[in-house]
FIDO-900438 format. One record per residue (C-alpha): residue number from 0; y, x, z. Coordinates in steps of 0.001 Angstrom, whole numbers. Layout:
% residues N
@n = NUM, Y = Y, X = X, Z = Z
...
% end
This chain:
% residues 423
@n = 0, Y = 154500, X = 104050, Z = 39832
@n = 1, Y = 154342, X = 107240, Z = 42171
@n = 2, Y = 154760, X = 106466, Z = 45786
@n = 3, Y = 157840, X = 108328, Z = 46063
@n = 4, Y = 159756, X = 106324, Z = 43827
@n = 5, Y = 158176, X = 102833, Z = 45427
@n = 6, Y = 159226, X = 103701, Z = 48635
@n = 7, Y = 163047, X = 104197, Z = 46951
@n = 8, Y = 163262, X = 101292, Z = 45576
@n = 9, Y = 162221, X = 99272, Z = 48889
@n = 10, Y = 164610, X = 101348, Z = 50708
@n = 11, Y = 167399, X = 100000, Z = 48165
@n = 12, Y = 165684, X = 96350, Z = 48164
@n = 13, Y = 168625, X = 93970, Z = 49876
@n = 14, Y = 165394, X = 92113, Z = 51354
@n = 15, Y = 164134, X = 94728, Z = 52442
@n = 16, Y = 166707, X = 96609, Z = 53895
@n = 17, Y = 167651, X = 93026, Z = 56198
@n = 18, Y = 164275, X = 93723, Z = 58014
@n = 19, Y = 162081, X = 91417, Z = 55851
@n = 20, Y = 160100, X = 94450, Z = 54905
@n = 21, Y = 159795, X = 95830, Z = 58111
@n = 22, Y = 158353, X = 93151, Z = 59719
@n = 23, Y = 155894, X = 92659, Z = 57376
@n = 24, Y = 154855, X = 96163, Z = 57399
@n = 25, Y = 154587, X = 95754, Z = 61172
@n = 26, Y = 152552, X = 92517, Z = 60840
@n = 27, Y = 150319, X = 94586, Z = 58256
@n = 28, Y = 150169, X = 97383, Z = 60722
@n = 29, Y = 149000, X = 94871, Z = 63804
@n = 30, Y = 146425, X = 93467, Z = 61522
@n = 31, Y = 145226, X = 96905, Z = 60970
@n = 32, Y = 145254, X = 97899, Z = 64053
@n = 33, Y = 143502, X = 94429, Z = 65553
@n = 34, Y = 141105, X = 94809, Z = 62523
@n = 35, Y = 139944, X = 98304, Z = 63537
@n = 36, Y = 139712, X = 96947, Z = 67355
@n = 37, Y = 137349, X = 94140, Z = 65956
@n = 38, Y = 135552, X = 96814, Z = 63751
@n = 39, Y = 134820, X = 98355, Z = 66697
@n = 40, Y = 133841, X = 96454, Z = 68653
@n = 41, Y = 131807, X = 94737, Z = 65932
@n = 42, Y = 130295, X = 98082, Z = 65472
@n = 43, Y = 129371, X = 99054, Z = 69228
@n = 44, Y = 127867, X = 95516, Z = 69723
@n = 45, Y = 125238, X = 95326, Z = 66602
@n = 46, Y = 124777, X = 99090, Z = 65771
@n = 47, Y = 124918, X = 101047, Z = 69586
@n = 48, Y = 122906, X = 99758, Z = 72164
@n = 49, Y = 124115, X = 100649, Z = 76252
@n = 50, Y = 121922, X = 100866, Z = 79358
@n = 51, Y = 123246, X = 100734, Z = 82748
@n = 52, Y = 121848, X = 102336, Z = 85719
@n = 53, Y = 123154, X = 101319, Z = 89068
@n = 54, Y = 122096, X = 103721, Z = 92504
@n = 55, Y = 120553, X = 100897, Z = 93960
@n = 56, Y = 118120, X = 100607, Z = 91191
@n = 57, Y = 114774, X = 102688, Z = 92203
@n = 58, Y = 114655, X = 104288, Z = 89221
@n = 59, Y = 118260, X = 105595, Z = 89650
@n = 60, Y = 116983, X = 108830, Z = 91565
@n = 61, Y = 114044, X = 109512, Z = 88449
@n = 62, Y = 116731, X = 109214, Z = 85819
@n = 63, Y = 119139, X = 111949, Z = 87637
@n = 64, Y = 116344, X = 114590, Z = 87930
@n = 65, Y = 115745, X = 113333, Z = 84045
@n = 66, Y = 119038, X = 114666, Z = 83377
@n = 67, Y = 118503, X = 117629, Z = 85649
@n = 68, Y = 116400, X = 118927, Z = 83286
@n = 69, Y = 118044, X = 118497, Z = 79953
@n = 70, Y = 121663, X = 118651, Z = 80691
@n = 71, Y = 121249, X = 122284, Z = 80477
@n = 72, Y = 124279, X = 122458, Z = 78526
@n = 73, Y = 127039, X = 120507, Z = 80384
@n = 74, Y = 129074, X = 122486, Z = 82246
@n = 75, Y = 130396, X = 120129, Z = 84886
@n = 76, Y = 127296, X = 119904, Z = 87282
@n = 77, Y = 126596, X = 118436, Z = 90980
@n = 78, Y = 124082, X = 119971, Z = 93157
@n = 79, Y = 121034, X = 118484, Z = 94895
@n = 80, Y = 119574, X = 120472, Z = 97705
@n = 81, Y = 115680, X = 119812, Z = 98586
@n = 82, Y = 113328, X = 120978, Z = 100907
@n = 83, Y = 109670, X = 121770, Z = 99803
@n = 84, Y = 106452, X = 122095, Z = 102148
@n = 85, Y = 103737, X = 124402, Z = 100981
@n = 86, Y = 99992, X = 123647, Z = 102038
@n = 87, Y = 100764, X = 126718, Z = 104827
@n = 88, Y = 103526, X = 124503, Z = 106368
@n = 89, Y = 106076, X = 127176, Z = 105388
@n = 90, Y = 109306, X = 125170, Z = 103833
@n = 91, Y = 111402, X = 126425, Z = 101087
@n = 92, Y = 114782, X = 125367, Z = 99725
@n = 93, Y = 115108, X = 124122, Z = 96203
@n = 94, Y = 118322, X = 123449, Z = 93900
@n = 95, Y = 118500, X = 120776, Z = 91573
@n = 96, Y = 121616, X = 120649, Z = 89480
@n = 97, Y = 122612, X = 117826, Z = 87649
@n = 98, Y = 125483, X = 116507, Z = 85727
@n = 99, Y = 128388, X = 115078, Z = 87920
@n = 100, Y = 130444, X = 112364, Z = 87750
@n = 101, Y = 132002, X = 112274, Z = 84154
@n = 102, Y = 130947, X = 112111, Z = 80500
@n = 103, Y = 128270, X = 114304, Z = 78895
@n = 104, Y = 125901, X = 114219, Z = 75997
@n = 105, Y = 122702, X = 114604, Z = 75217
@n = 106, Y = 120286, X = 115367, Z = 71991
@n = 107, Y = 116612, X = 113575, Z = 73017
@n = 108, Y = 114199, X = 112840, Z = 70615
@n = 109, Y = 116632, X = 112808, Z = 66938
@n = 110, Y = 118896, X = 110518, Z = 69203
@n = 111, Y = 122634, X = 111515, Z = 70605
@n = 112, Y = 123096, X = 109973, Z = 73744
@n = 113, Y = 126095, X = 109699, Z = 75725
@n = 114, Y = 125760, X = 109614, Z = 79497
@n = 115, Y = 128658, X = 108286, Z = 81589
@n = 116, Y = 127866, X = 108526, Z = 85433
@n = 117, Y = 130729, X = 106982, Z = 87381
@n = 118, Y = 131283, X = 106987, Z = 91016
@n = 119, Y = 133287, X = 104408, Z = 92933
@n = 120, Y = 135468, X = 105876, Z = 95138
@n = 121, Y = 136316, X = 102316, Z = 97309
@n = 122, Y = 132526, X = 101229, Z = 97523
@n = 123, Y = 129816, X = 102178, Z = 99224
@n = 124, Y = 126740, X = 101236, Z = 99373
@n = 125, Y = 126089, X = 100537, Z = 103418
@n = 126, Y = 122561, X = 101169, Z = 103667
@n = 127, Y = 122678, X = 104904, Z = 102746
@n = 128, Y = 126247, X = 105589, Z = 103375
@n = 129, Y = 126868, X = 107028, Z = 99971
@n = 130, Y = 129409, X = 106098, Z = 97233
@n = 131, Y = 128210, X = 103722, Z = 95114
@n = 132, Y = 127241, X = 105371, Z = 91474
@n = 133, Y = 126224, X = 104155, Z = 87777
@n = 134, Y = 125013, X = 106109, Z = 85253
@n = 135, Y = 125606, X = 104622, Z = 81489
@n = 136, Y = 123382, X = 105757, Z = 78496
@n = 137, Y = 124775, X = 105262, Z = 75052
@n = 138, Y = 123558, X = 105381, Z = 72027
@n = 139, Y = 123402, X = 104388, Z = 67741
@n = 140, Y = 120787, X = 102029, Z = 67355
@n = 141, Y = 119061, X = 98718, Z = 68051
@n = 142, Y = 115704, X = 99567, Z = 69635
@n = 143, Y = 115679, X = 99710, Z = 73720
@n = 144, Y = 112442, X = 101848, Z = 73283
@n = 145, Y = 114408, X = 104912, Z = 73493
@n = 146, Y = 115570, X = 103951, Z = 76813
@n = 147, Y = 111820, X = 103019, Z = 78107
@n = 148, Y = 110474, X = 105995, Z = 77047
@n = 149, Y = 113609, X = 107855, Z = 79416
@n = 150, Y = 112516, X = 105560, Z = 82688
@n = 151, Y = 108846, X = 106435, Z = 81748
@n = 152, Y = 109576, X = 109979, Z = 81381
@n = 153, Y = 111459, X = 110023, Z = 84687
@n = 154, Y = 108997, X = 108205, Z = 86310
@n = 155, Y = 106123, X = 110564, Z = 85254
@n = 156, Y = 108083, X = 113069, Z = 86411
@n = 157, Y = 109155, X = 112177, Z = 89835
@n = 158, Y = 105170, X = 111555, Z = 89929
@n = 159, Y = 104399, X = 115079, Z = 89539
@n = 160, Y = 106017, X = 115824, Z = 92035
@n = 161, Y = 104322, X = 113893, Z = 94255
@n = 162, Y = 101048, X = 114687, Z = 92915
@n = 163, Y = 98818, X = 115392, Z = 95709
@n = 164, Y = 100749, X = 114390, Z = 98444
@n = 165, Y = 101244, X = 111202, Z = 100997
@n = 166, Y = 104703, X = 109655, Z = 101126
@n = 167, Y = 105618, X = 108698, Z = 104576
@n = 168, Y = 108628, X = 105658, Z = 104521
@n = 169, Y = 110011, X = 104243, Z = 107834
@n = 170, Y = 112840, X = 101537, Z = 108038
@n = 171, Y = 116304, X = 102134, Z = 108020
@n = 172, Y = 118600, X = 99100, Z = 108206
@n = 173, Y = 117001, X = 96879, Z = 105182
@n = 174, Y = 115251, X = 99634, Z = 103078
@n = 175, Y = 112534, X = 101638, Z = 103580
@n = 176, Y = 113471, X = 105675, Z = 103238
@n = 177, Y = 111336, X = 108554, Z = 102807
@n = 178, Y = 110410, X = 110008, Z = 106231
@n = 179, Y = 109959, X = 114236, Z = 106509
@n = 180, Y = 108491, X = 116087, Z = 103425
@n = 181, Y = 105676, X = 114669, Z = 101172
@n = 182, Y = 102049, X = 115360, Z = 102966
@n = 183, Y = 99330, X = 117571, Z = 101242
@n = 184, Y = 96455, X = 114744, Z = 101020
@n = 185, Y = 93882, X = 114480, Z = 103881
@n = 186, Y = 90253, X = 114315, Z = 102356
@n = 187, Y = 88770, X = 111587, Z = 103615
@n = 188, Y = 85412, X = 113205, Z = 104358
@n = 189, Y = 87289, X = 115255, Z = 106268
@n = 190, Y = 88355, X = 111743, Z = 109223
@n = 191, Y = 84143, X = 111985, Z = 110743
@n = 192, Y = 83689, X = 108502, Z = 112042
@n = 193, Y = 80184, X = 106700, Z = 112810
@n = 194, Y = 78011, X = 105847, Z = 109953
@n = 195, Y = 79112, X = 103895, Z = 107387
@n = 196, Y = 82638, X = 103175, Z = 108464
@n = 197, Y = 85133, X = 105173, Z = 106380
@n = 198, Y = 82804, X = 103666, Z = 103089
@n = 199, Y = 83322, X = 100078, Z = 104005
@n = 200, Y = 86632, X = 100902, Z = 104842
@n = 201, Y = 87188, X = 102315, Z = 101512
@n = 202, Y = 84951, X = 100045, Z = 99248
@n = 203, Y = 87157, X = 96715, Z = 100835
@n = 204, Y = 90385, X = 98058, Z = 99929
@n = 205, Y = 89156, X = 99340, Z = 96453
@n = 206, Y = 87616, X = 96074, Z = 95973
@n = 207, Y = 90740, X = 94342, Z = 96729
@n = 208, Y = 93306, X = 95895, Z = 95023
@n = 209, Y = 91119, X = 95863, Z = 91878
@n = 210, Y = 90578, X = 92076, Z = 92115
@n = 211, Y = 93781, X = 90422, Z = 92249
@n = 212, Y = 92726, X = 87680, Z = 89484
@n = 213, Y = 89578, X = 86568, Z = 92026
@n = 214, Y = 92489, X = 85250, Z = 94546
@n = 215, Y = 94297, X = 83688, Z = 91738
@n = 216, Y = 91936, X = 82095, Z = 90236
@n = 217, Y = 91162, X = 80526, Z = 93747
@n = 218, Y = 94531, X = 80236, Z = 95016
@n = 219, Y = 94251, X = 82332, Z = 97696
@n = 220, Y = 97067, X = 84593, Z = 98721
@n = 221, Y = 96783, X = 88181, Z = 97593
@n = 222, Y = 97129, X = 89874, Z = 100691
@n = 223, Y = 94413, X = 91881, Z = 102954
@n = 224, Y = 94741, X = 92509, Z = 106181
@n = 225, Y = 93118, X = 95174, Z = 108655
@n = 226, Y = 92938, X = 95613, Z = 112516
@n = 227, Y = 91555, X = 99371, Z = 113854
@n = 228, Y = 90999, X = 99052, Z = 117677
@n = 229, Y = 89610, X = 101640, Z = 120095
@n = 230, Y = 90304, X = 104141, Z = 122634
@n = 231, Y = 93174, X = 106703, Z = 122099
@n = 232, Y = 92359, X = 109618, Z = 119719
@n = 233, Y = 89015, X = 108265, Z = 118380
@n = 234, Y = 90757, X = 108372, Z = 114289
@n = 235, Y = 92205, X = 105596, Z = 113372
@n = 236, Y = 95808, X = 106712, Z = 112495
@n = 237, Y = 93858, X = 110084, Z = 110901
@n = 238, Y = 91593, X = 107750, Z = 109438
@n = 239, Y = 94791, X = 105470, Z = 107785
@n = 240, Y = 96377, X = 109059, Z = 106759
@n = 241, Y = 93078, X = 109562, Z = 104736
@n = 242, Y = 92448, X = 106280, Z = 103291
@n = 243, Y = 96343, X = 106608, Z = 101866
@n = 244, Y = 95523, X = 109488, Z = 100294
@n = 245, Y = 92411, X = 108679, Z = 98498
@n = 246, Y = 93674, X = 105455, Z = 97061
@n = 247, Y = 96709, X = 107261, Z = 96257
@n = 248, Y = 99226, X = 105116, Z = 98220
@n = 249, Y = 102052, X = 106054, Z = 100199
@n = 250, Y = 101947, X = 104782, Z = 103875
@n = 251, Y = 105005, X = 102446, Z = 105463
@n = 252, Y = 105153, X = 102702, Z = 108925
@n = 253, Y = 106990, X = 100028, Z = 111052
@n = 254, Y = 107629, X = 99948, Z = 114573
@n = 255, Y = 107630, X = 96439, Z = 116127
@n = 256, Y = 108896, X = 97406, Z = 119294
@n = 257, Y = 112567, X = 99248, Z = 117598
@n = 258, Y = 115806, X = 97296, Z = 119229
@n = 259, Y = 117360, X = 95291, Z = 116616
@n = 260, Y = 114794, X = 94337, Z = 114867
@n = 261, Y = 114651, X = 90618, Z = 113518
@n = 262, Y = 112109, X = 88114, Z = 112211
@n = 263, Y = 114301, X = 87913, Z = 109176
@n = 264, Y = 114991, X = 91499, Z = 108722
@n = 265, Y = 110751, X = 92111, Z = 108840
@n = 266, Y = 110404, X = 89311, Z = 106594
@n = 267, Y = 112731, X = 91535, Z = 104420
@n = 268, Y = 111047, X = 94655, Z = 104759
@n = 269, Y = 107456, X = 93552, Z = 104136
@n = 270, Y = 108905, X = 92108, Z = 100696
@n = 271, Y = 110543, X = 95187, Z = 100004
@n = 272, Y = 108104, X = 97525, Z = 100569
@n = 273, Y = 107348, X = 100434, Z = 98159
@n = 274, Y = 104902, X = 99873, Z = 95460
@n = 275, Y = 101388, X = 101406, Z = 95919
@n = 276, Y = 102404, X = 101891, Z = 99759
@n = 277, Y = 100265, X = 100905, Z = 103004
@n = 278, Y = 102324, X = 99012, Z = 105637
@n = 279, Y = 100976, X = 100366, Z = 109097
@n = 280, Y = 102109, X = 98680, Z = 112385
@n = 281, Y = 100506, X = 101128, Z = 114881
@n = 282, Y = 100080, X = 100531, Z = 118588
@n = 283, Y = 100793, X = 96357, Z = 118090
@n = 284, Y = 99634, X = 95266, Z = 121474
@n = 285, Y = 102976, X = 97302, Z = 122392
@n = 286, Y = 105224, X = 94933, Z = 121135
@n = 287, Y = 103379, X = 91303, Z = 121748
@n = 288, Y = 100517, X = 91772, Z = 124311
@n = 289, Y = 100447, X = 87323, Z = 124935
@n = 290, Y = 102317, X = 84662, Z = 124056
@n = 291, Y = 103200, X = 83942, Z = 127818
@n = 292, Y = 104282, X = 87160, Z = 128639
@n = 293, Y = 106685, X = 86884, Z = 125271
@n = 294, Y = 108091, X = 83638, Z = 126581
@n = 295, Y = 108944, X = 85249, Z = 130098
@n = 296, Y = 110348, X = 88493, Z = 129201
@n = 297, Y = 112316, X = 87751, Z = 125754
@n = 298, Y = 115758, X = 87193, Z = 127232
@n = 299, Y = 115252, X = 90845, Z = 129766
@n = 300, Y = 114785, X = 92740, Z = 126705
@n = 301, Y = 117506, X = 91650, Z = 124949
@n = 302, Y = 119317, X = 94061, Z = 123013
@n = 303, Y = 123553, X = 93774, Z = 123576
@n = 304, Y = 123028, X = 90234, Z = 122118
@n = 305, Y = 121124, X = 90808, Z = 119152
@n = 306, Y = 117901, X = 89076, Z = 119076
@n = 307, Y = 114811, X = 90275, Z = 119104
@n = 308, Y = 112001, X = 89906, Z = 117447
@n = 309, Y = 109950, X = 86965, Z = 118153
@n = 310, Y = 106120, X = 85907, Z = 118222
@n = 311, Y = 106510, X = 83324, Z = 115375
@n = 312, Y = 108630, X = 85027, Z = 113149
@n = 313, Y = 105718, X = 87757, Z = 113564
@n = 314, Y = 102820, X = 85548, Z = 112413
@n = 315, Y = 105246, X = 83920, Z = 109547
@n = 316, Y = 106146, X = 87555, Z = 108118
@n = 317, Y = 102456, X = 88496, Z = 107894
@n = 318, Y = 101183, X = 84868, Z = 106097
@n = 319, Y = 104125, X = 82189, Z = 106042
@n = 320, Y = 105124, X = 80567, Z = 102814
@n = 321, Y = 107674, X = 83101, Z = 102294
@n = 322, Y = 105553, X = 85747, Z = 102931
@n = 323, Y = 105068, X = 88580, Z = 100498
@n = 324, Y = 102207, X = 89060, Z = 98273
@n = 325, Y = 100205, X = 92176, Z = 96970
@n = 326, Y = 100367, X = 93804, Z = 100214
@n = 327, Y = 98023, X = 95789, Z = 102516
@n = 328, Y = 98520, X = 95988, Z = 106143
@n = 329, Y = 96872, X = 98401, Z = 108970
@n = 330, Y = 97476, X = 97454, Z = 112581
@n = 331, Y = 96178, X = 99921, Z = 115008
@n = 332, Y = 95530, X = 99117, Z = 119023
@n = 333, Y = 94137, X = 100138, Z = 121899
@n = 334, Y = 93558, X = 96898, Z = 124153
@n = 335, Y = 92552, X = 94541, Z = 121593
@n = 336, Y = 91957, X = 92168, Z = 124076
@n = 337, Y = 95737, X = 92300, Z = 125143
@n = 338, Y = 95957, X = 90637, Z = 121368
@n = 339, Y = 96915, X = 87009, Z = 121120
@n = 340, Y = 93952, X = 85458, Z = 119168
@n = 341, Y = 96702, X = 84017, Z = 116572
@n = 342, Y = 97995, X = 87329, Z = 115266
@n = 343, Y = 94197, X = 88224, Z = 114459
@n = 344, Y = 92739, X = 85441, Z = 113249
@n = 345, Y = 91251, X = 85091, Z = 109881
@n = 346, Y = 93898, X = 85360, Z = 107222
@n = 347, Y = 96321, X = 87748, Z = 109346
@n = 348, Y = 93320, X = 90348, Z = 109668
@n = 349, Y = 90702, X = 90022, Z = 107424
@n = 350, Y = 88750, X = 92889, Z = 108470
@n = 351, Y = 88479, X = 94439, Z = 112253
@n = 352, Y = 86898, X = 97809, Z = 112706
@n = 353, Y = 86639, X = 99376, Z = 116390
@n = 354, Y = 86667, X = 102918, Z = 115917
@n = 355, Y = 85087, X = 103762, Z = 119012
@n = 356, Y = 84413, X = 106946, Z = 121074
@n = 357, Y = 82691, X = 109893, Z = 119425
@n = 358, Y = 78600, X = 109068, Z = 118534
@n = 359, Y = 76070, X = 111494, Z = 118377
@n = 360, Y = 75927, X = 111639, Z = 114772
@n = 361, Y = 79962, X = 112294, Z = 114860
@n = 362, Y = 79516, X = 115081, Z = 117402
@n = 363, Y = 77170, X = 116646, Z = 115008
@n = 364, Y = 79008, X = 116140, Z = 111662
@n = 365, Y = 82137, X = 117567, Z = 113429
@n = 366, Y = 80123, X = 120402, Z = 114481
@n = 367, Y = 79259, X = 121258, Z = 110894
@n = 368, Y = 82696, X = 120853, Z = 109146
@n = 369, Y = 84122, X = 123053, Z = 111551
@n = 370, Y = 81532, X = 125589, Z = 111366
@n = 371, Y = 79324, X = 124692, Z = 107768
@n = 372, Y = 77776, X = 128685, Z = 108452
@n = 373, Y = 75528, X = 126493, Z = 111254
@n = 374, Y = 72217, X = 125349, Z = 111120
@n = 375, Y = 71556, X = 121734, Z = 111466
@n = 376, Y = 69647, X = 122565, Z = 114882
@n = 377, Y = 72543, X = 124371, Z = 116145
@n = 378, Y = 74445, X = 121513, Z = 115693
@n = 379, Y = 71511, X = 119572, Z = 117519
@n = 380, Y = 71788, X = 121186, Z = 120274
@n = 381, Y = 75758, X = 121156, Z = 120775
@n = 382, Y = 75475, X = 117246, Z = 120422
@n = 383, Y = 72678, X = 117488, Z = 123325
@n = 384, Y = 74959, X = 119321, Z = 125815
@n = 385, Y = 78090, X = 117287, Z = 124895
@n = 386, Y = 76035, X = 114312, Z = 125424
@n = 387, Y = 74619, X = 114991, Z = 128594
@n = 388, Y = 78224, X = 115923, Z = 130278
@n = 389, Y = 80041, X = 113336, Z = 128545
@n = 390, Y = 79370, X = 109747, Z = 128104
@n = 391, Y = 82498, X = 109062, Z = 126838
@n = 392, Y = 84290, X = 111713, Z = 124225
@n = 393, Y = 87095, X = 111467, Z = 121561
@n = 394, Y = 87139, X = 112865, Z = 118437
@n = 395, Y = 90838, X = 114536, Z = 119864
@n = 396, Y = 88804, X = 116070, Z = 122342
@n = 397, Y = 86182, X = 117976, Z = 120438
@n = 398, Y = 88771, X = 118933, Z = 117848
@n = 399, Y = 90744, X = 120568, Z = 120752
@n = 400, Y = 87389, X = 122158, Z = 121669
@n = 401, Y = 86881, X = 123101, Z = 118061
@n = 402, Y = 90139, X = 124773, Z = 118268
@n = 403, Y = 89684, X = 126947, Z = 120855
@n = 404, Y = 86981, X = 128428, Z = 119265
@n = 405, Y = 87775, X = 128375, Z = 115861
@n = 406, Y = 85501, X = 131502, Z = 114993
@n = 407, Y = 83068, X = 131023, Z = 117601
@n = 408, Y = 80632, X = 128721, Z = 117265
@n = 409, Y = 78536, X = 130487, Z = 119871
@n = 410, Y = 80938, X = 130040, Z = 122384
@n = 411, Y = 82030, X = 126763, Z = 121203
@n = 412, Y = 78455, X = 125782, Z = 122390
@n = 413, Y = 77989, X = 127622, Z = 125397
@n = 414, Y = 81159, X = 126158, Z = 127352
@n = 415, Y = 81755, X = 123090, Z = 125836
@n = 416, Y = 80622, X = 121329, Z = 128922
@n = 417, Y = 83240, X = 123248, Z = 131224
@n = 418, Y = 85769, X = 122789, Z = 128488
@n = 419, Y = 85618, X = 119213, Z = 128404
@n = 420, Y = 84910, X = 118441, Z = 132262
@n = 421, Y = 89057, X = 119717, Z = 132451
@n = 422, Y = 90197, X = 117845, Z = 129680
% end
């Protein structure tokens, strides 16, 4: 029977016509309807598979400069300004744009992806004071390799970046944050201390980040620790700079002494600290030069009622039970003997090095690199005169001499003594 005349004879159906028919031809529409809901959702649950991306993740920046590059051809975009350093110093101003807030797709590798980035417009996330963000990644299929091959993609790509260059992070609230522009690597021939000491150095961190099983095995916690002590501008920060850079790390540096600063918020800080990063707590005597003194002064330097950081919580951040593990720490001082002799004990610093004032065999070597046209017996007999005016140099000082005569090794020689009798 055409459909034409079936619908004419419902419509002249008594039964029909007293609303029988129409509610079951709602009821069959609702089942249809609920049936293609459940299809649905049947569908997105065992044939699409959905990753979420929140801003606090770490790889949340790496996927947005992932979709930098291949959103090419979404036409709602956000821009992200940046600032690049060239080896000169000069700094140049770079544009990133990338998709904004909304829903775009994508064609990667034979697979259509839909990318939802939402923004939150009544939360923020307090430690950066930015909205808080999620980016969603759809797509058909069951296999979340798609998705790692995205994050390693990103990731591979924010390491380019970086390539060559030191990260500096400093603290802010309970994160660490990228401080100034990347830094062009130091070589670390190019830190001259006395013989031997930047290769020890060197060899002990090597050797311990490539061991981690021995202190496993053993059950001893997988952490090293370092003190550098010596007079003012003898290296060690330079040296710390270098040592970053040839083990590839990025360097976290953390000032005891900053107002506000807790034992639980440190605690914090060294747990959350950057992969493949260098925690560096420079001038430490600063902060807590004897227990005593600690005990007499804490409630003077009181900060508007927030408390300060204390002694103990110091020594249970570096090697308490709930300290962190996998972690490398530098602390640099001048007056080691203004230490307590519990912060550098075994276990809290494995390794002391004095980096001391400027040896003959320094004042050579730093003759050479600055002027490698020299003969060895030129730079003989600039270590003899600095020697015999000077008892006492730092490496600051003949780099300032150095310096002056950049050109000139000549003259570099011939008034180095007046030069560094005014210094």
């Amino acid at each position: 029977m055409p459909l034409s005349e079936l619908i004419l004879s419902l419509k002249d159906n008594p039964y029909f016509g007293a609303g029988f028919g129409l509610v079951g031809v709602g009821t069959a529409l609702a089942i249809l309807k609920k049936g293609g809901q459940h299809g649905v959702t049947l569908f997105r649950r065992h044939c699409m598979i959905t990753l979420e991306v929140p801003s606090k993740d770490k790889s949340y920046q790496w996927l947005l400069h992932w979709l930098a590059e291949h959103g090419t051809r979404t036409q709602h975009l956000s821009v992200e300004t940046k600032f690049q350093q060239s080896e000169a110093g000069k700094v140049t101003t770079h544009f990133d744009f990338i998709p904004s807030p909304g829903t775009h797709f994508f064609w990667y590798k034979n697979h259509f992806i839909k990318v939802e980035r939402n923004r939150e417009k009544q939360m923020v996330d307090f430690q950066h004071g930015v909205p808080w963000e999620t980016v969603t990644l759809t797509t058909l299929g069951m296999k979340r390799t798609i998705y790692f091959e995205i994050l390693e993609y990103a990731r591979q790509m924010a390491l380019q970046h970086q390539e060559g260059k030191t990260i500096m992070y400093t603290a802010m609230g309970g994160d660490w944050r990228q401080f100034g522009y990347p830094r062009k690597k130091r070589p670390l021939e190019s830190v001259v201390l006395d013989k031997d000491i930047p290769e020890k150095l060197h060899s002990d961190v090597t050797e311990f980040i490539n061991n981690p099983k021995w202190y496993m095995d053993r059950g001893i916690p997988y952490r090293r620790g370092y003190l550098l002590y010596g007079p003012p501008g003898c290296g060690k920060s330079s040296f710390i700079m270098a040592l970053a850079g040839a083990l590839d790390y990025g360097i976290c540096v953390l000032n005891l002494s900053e107002r506000g600063l807790t034992d639980d918020r440190l605690n914090h800080l060294l747990t959350v600290a950057p992969q493949q990063s260098i925690i560096l707590l420079e001038d430490v005597d600063a902060a807590f030069s004897s227990r005593d003194q600690e005990k007499s002064e804490i409630e003077s330097k009181m900060y508007q009622g927030l408390s300060r950081l204390t002694f103990s919580g110091l020594l249970n951040a570096l090697d308490g039970v709930a300290s962190a593990e996998a972690r490398i720490i530098f602390m640099t001082t001048n007056y080691i003997d203004r230490l307590d002799p519990a912060l550098i004990r075994p276990g809290r610093v494995d390794v002391r090095q004095k980096i001391d004032y400027a040896s003959p065999y320094q004042i050579e070597q730093m003759f050479l690199r600055f002027y490698p046209d020299q003969s060895i017996s030129r730079a003989q007999e600039f270590t003899k005169r600095i020697t015999n005016c000077a008892m006492n140099i730092s490496a600051a000082q003949l780099q300032g001499l150095f310096m002056f005569y950049k050109l000139d090794a000549q003259g570099a020689i011939d008034n180095c003594e007046e030069k560094i009798s005014n210094q």
